[in-house]
N, C-alpha and C positions, 0 to 999 in steps of 0.2 A: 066469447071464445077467441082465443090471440091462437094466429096463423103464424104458421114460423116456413119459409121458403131454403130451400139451398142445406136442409141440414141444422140450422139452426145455430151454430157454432163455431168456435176454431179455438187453433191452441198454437202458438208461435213457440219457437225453439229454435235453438242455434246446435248446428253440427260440424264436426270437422272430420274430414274426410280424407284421404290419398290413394293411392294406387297401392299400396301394401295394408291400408286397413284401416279400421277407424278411430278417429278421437273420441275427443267427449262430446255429449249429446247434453242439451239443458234446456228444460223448460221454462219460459221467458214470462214470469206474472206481468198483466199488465201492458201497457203501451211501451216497445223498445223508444229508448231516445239515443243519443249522441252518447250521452255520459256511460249510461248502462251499456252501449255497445262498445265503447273503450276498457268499459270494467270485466268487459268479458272476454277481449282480446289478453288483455292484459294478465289476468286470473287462467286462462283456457289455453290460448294459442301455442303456446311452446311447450307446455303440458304436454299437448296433443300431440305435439310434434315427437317431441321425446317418445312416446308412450308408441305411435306406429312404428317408429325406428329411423324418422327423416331428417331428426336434428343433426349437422348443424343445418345442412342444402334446402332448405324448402323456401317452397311462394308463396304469399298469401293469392287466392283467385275468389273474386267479391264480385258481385254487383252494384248494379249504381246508384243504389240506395241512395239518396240525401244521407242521410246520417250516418255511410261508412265513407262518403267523401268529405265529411267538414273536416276542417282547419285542423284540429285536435287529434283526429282520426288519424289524419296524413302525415302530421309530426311524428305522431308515435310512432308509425311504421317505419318513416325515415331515418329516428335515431334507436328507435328498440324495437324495431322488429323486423319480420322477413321483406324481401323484394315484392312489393303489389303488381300483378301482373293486370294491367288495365284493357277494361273490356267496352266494344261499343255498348251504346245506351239500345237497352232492351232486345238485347238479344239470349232468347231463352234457351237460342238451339248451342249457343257456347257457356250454360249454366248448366249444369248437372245437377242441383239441386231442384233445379224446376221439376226434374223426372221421376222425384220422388213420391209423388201422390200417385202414379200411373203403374208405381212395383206390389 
């Protein structure tokens, strides 16, 4: 008999979010890498922005993921996409996404 602790499970997904409402929501098969999370900036982010009502003004606000600060990542946002607003390392109580399991 196989024991399963914590639930057993998860499901990763990317959201975008603003003070006037939400973007797109997408569920993420698989392990996120660097490339998938470029392709989703890339495919999502301004979509979203459009779709709340924030383009052209908006920020990107990320965490410190490894894979939303590689090299690739920080290009793109420097020549096509919004301002990264950068955050200390592990700080959950200035991530609003953290508070999501607890609504």
């Amino acid at each position: 008999m196989t024991s399963v602790k914590h639930g057993g499970g998860n499901q990763m997904f990317w959201a975008c979010m603003s003070a006037v409402g939400v973007g797109n929501f997408l569920f993420i098969d698989g392990m996120m890498n660097k490339y998938m999370y470029l392709g989703i900036l890339i495919q999502n982010l301004k979509q979203s922005a459009e779709k709340t009502g924030i383009l052209p003004h908006y920020k990107l606000y990320q965490d410190n993921d490894p894979k939303r600060n590689v090299h690739i990542c920080r290009l793109w946002a420097l020549y096509q996409g919004p301002q990264v607003i950068r955050t200390p390392a592990q700080s959950p109580d200035l991530n609003p996404i953290e508070d999501i399991g607890t609504i």
